[in-house]
Wavefront OBJ file of the C-alpha trace (Angstrom):
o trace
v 15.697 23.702 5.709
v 16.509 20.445 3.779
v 13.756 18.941 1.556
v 12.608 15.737 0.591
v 10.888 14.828 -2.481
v 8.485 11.460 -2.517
v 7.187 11.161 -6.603
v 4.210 8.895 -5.976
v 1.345 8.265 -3.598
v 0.204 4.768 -4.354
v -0.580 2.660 -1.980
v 2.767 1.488 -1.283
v 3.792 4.886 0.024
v 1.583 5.352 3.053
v 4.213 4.120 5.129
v 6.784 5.993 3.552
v 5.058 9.262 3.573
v 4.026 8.804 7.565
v 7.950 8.025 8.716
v 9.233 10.664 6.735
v 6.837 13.039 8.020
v 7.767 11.831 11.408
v 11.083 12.652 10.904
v 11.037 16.107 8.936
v 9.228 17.397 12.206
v 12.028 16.113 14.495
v 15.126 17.688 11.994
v 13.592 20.554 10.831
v 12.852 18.793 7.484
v 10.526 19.699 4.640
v 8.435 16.853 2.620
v 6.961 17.504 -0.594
v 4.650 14.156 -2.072
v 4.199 14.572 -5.519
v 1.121 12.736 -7.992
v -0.898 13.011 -10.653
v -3.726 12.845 -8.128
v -2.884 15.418 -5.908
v -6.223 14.813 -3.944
v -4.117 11.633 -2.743
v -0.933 13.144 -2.051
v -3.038 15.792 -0.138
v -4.900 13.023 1.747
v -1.635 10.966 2.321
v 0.248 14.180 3.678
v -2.731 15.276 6.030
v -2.143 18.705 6.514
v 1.113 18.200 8.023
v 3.414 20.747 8.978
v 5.832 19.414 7.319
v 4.860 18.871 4.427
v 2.470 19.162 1.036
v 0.717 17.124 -1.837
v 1.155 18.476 -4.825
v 0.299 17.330 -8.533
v 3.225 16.520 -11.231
v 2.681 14.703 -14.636
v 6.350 12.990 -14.117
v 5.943 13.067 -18.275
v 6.268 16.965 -18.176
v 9.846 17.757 -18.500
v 9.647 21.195 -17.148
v 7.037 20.614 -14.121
v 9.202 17.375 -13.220
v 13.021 19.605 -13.028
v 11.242 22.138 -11.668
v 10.183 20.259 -8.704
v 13.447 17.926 -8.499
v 15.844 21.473 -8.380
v 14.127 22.559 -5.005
v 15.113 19.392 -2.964
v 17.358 17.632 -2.014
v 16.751 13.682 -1.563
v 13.978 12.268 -4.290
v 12.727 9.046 -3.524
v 10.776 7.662 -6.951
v 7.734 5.316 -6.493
v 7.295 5.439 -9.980
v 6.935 2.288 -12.339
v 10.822 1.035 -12.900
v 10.632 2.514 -16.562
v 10.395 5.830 -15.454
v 13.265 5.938 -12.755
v 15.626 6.565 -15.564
v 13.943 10.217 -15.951
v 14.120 11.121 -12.797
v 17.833 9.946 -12.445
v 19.103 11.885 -15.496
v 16.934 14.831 -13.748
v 18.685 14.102 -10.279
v 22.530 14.072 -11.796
v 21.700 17.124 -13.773
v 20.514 18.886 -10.321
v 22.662 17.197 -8.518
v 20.234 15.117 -5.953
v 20.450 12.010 -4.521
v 17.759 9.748 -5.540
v 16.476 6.205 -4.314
v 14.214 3.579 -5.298
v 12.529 0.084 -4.378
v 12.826 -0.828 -7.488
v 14.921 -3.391 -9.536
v 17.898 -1.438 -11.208
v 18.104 -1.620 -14.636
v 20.483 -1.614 -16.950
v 19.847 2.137 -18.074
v 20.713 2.965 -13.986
v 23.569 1.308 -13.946
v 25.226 2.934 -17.025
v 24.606 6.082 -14.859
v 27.268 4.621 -12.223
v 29.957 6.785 -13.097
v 28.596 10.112 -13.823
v 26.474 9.652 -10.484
v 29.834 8.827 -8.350
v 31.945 11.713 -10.224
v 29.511 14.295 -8.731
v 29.282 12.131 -5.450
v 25.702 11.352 -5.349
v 23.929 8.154 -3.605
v 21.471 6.237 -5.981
v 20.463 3.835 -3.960
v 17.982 0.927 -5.777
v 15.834 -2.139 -4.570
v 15.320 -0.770 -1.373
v 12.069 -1.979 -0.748
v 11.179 -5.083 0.690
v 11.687 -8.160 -2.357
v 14.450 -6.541 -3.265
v 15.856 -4.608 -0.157
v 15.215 -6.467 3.028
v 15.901 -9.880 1.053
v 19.263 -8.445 0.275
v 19.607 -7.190 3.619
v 18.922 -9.440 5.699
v 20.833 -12.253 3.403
v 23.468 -10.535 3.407
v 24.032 -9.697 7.123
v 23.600 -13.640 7.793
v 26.196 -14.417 5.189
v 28.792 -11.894 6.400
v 28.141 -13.228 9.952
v 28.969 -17.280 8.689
v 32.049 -16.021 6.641
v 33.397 -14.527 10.095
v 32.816 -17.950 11.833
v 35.014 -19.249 8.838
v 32.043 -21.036 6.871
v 31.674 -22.830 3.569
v 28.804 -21.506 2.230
v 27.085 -24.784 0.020
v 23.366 -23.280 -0.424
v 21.393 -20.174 -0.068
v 17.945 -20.126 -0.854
v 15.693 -16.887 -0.464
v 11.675 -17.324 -0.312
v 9.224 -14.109 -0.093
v 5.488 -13.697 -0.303
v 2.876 -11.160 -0.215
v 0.101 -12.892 1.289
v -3.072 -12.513 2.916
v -3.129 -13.188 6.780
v -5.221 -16.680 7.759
v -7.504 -15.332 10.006
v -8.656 -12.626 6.700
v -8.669 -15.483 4.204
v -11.884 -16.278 2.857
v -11.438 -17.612 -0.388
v -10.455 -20.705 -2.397
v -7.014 -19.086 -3.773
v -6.338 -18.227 -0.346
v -4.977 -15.112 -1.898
v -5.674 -11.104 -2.432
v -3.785 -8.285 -3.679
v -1.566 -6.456 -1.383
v 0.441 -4.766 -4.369
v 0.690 -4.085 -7.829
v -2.142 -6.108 -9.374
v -0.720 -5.932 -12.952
v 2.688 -7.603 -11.293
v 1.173 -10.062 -10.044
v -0.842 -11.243 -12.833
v 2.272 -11.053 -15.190
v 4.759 -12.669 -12.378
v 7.256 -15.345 -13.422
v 7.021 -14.549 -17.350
v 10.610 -15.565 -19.517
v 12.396 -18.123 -17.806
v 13.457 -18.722 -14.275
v 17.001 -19.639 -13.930
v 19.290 -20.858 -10.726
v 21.984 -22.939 -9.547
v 21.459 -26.334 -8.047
v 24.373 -28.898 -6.821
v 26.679 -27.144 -9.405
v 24.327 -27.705 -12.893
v 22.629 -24.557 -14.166
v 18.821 -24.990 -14.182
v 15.910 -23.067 -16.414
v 12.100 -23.459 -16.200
v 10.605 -21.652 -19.124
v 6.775 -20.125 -18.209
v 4.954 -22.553 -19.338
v 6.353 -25.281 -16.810
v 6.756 -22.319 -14.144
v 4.177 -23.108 -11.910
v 3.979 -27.302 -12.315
v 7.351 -27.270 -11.253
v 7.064 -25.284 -7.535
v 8.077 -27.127 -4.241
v 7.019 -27.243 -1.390
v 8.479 -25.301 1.956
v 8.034 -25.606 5.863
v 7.940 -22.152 7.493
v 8.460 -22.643 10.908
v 5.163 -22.294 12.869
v 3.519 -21.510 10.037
v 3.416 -24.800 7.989
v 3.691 -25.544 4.409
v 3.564 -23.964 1.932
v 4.352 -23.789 -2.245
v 7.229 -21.462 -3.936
v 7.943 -20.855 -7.317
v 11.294 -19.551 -8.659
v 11.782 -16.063 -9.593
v 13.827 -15.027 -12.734
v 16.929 -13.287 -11.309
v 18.257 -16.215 -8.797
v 21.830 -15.972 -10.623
v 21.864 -12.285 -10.515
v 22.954 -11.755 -7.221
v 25.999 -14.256 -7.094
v 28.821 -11.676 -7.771
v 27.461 -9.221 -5.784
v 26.198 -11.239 -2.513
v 30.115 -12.217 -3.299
v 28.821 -16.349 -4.046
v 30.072 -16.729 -7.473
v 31.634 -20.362 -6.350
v 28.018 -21.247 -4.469
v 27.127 -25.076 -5.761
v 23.171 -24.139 -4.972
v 21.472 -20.712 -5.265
v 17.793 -20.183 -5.523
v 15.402 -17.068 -5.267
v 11.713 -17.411 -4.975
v 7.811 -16.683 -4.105
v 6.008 -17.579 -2.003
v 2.188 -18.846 -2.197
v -0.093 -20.956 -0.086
v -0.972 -24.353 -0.619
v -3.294 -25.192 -4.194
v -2.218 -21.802 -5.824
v 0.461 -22.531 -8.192
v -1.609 -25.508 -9.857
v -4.362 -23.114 -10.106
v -2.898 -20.170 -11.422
v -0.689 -23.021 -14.119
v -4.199 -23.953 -15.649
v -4.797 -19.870 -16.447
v -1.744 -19.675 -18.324
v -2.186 -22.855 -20.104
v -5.381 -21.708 -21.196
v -3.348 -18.194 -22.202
v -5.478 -15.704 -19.871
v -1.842 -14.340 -18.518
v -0.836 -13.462 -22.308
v -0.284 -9.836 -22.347
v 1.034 -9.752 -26.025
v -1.868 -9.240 -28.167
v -5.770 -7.408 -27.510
v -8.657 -9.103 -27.787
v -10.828 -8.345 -30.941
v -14.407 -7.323 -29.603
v -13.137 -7.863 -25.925
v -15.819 -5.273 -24.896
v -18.853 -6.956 -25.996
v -17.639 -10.203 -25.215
v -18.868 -12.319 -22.188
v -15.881 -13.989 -20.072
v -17.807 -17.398 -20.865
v -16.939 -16.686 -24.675
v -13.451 -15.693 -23.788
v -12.664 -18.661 -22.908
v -14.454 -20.423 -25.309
v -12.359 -18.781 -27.501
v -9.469 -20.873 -26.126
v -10.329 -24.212 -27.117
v -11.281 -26.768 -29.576
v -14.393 -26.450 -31.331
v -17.424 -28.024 -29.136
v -19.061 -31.100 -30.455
v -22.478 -30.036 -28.696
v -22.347 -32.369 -25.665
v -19.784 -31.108 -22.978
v -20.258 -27.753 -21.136
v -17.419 -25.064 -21.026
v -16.070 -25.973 -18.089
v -16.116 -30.184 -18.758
v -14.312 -28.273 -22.131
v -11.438 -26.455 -20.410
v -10.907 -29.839 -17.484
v -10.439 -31.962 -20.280
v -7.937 -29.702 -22.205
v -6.022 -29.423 -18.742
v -6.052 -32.942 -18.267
v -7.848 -32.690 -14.653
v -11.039 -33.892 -13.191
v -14.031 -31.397 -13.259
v -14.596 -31.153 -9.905
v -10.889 -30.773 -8.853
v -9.797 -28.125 -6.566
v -8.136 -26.210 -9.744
v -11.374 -26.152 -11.561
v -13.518 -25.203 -8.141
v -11.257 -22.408 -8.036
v -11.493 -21.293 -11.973
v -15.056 -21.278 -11.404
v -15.189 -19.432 -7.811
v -12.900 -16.215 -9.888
v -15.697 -16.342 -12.543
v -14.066 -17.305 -15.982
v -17.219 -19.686 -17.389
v -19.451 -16.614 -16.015
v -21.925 -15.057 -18.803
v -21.364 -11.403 -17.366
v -19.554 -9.092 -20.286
v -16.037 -8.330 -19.757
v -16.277 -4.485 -20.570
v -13.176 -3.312 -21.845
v -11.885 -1.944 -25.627
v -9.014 -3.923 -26.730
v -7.670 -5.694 -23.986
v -5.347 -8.310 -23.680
v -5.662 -11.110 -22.029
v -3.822 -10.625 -18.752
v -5.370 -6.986 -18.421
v -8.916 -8.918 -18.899
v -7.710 -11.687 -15.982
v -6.229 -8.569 -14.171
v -9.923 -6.386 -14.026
v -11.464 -9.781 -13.305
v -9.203 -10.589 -10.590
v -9.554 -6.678 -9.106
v -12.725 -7.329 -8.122
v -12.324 -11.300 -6.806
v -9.218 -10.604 -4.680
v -9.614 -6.675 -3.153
v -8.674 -6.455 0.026
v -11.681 -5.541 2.138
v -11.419 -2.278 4.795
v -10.271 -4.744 7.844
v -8.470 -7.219 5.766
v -5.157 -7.552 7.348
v -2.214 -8.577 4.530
v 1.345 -11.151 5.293
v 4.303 -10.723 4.290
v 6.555 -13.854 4.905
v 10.465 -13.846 3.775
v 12.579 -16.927 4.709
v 16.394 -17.607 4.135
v 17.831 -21.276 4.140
v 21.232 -21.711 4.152
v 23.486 -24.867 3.961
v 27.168 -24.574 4.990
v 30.275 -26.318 6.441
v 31.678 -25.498 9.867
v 34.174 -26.593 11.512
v 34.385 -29.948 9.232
v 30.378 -30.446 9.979
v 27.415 -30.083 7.585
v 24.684 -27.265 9.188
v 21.870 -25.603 8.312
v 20.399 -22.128 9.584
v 16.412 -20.971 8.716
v 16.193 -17.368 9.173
v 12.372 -16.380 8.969
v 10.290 -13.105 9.353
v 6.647 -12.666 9.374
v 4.555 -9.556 9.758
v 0.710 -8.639 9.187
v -0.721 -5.409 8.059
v -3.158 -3.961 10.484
v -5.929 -3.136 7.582
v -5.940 -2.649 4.180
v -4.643 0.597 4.750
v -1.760 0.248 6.779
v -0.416 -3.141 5.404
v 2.469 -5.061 5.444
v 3.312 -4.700 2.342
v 3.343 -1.089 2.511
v 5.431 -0.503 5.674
v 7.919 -2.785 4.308
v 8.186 -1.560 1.040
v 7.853 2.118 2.382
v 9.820 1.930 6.076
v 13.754 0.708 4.377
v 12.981 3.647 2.034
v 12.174 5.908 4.560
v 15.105 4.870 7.108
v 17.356 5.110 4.241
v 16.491 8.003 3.579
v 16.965 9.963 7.130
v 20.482 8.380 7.216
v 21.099 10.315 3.970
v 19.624 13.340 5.291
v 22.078 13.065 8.312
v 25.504 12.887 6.380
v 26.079 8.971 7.215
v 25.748 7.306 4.068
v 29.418 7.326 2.228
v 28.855 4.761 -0.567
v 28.443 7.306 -3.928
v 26.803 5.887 -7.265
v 24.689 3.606 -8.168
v 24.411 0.708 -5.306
v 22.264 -1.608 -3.953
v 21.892 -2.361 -0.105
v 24.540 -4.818 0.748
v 26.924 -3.112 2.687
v 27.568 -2.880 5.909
v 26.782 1.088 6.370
v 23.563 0.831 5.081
v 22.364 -2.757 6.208
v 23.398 -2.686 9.893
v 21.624 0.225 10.899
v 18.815 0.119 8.564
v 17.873 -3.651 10.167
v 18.529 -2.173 13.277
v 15.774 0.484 13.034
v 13.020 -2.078 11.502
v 13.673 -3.908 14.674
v 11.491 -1.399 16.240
v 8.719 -1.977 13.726
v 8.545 -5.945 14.206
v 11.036 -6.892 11.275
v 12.353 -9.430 13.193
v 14.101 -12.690 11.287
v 14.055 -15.738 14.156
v 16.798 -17.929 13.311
v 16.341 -21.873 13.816
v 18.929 -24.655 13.001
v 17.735 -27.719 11.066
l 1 2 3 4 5 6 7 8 9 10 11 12 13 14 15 16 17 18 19 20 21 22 23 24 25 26 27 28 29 30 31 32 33 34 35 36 37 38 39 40 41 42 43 44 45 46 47 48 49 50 51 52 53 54 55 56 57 58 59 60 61 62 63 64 65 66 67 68 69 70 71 72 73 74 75 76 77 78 79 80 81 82 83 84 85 86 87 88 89 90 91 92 93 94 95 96 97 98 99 100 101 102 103 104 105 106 107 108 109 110 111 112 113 114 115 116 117 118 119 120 121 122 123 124 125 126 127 128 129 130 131 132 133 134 135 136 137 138 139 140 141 142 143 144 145 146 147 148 149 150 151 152 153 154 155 156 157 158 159 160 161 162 163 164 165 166 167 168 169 170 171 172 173 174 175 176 177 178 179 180 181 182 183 184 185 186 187 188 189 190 191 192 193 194 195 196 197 198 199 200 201 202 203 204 205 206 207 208 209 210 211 212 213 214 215 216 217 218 219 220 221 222 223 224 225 226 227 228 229 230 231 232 233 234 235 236 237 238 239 240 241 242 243 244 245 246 247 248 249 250 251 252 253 254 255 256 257 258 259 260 261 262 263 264 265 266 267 268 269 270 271 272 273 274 275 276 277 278 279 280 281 282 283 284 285 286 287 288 289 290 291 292 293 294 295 296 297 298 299 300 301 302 303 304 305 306 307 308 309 310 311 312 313 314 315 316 317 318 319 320 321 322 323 324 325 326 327 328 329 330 331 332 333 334 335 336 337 338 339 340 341 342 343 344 345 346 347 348 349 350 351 352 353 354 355 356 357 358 359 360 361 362 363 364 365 366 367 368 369 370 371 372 373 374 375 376 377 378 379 380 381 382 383 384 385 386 387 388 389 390 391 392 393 394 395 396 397 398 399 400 401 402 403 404 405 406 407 408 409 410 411 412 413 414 415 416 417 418 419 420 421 422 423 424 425 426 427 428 429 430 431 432 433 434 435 436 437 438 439 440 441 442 443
């Protein structure tokens, strides 16, 4: 019997965990879902026949080769510093091992031990990255047949939260990593445009977002991401005059979230003397100029961002509870972990909350001697905050990848990412069936 090793049950692996089950009881396969809860993996596994929860402290050399050595495909949900454990473990045992996680440098110095003993690392086989690259890349392939000149690519994605669940004034909730999200879009962005090299430091990040029409959908804002230049060589666009990668948000968010970080509640580089005892009202407080007795906190903080008081941005600083008097209750926190446990509570999804995920592609080429444009967007909502979204496409390419691994049809050895052919065609394919469908329109 072949076995197949998931290290973590968070709550991007629900999806994960139920199609691999799925598919160890139709090949014979055995799963094994590893945490440091193993009440969760238990629960996530639910007393399948194929499979188990189990509890590993991925820390614990020993515990963690023990369990790699018995199986033969890991797949690590762990946070991206830890992969490079588990790979080391996976070369030593000789396992193939993928991710949905960003490759760092550390993985890729791996490359040629992992192709000398023929293994597959596969990274960023999630869903932003993994069906971005995907999906981009099946599009581009497809123009390059038809003899186009690619001019522009631009890539959009967005965890969101579904309109008909949206009930507050960010028009936002978490539907993954909450510690992401509150430290999203720190360093500096950096992408091509019309042949000049562009770079938005943080704290111009989100003043600077456009605007975006998904079709059907309307507008809405997007922000670029850091990496936009990293993928030139390998989606094979080194001489592209315009290249862009970015999120997605709805309408009023990026102005909002800009007045947190000019205030410095995203700063994650220092604690907070006394944050325990302190109320979030003094928190902030603690932010500006000293009062001359005759403005309030929040007339204080308008006036330092340069807005009205009664703006949208300030409704919404007040609605997530930063003027409140309540104490913020943790020991020597930083900033962005005290915004993060604030914003825990304001944005949890509720039990029948249903999460978005929206990814768009816009692409500007020559054909034929005439300028076109193709749009190539997907949409998809969770069904609860259970089985979201965000989970099924994080989880599902993982999952898929997986089973083609397991059935002798992946050939690309080392460390890779998914943008070839073998693993993007049928991958795509298969999330067909799950309602990852791009619709293609022509501007």
């Amino acid at each position: 019997m072949k076995n197949i090793l998931i290290i973590g049950a968070g709550r991007s692996a629900t999806a994960l965990i139920k199609y691999t089950l799925s598919q160890a009881e139709k090949h014979n396969w055995f799963v094994t879902v590893a945490d440091a809860d193993p009440e969760v993996a238990e629960r996530k596994v639910n007393g399948h026949t194929h499979g188990r929860g189990t509890w590993l402290d991925v820390m614990k050399p020993n515990d963690r080769r023990d369990i790699i050595e018995r199986n033969d495909v890991v797949v690590s949900l762990l946070p991206a510093h830890l992969h490079i454990k588990v790979a080391k473990d996976c070369i030593k045992y000789k396992k193939h091992l993928v991710t949905a996680s960003y490759i760092s440098r550390d993985m890729y110095r791996l490359g040629e031990q992992v192709k000398s003993a023929e293994l597959i690392f596969m990274g960023e086989m999630g869903l932003d990255p993994g069906i971005d690259h995907m999906s981009a890349m099946q599009t581009i392939n497809e123009l390059r047949e038809k003899g186009a000149e690619l001019q522009a690519f631009r890539s959009y994605a967005g965890g969101l939260i579904a309109p008909e669940c949206d009930n507050n004034p960010w028009h936002y909730k978490f539907t993954w990593n909450p510690r992401n999200v509150v430290l999203a879009g720190q360093g500096t962005a950096q992408y091509i445009e019309s042949g000049h090299y562009k770079h938005i430091p943080y704290h111009r990040l989100f003043s600077e977002y456009e605007t975006i029409d998904i079709p059907g959908m309307g507008e809405y804002e997007a922000y670029p991401n850091r990496s936009s230049l990293l993928y030139r060589t390998t989606y094979g666009l080194d001489k592209i005059p315009s290249l862009l990668r970015g999120t997605i948000r709805c309408k009023g968010f990026c102005e909002a979230w800009n007045a947190l970080v000019q205030i410095g509640l995203t700063d994650d580089t220092y604690p907070i003397i006394g944050s325990k005892k302190l109320t979030y009202h003094q928190l902030v407080d603690g932010y500006l100029r000293r009062n001359d007795g005759n403005s309030t906190l929040k007339e204080r903080v308008a006036d330092m961002l340069k807005i009205e008081k009664n703006s949208e941005v300030m409704k919404k600083l007040e609605w997530l509870g930063i003027f409140d008097r309540s104490k913020i209750g943790l020991s020597k926190a930083t900033p962005a972990q005290i915004l993060q446990h604030l914003l825990e509570q304001k944005w949890k999804l509720e039990p029948k909350d249903k999460d978005m995920i929206i990814m768009q592609h816009e692409f500007d080429y020559k054909l034929n001697g005439k300028q076109e444009s193709l749009v190539s967007t997907m949409v998809l909502k969770g069904n609860d905050s259970v089985d979201t979204a965000m989970s099924r496409l994080v989880g599902l390419p993982l999952g898929i990848f997986v089973k083609l691994i397991m059935l002798g049809k992946i050939k690309a050895t080392g460390v890779n990412i998914p943008v070839m052919e073998e693993v993007y065609t049928p991958v795509l394919k298969e999330l067909e069936d799950y309602g990852v469908v791009f619709k293609e329109t022509k501007k």
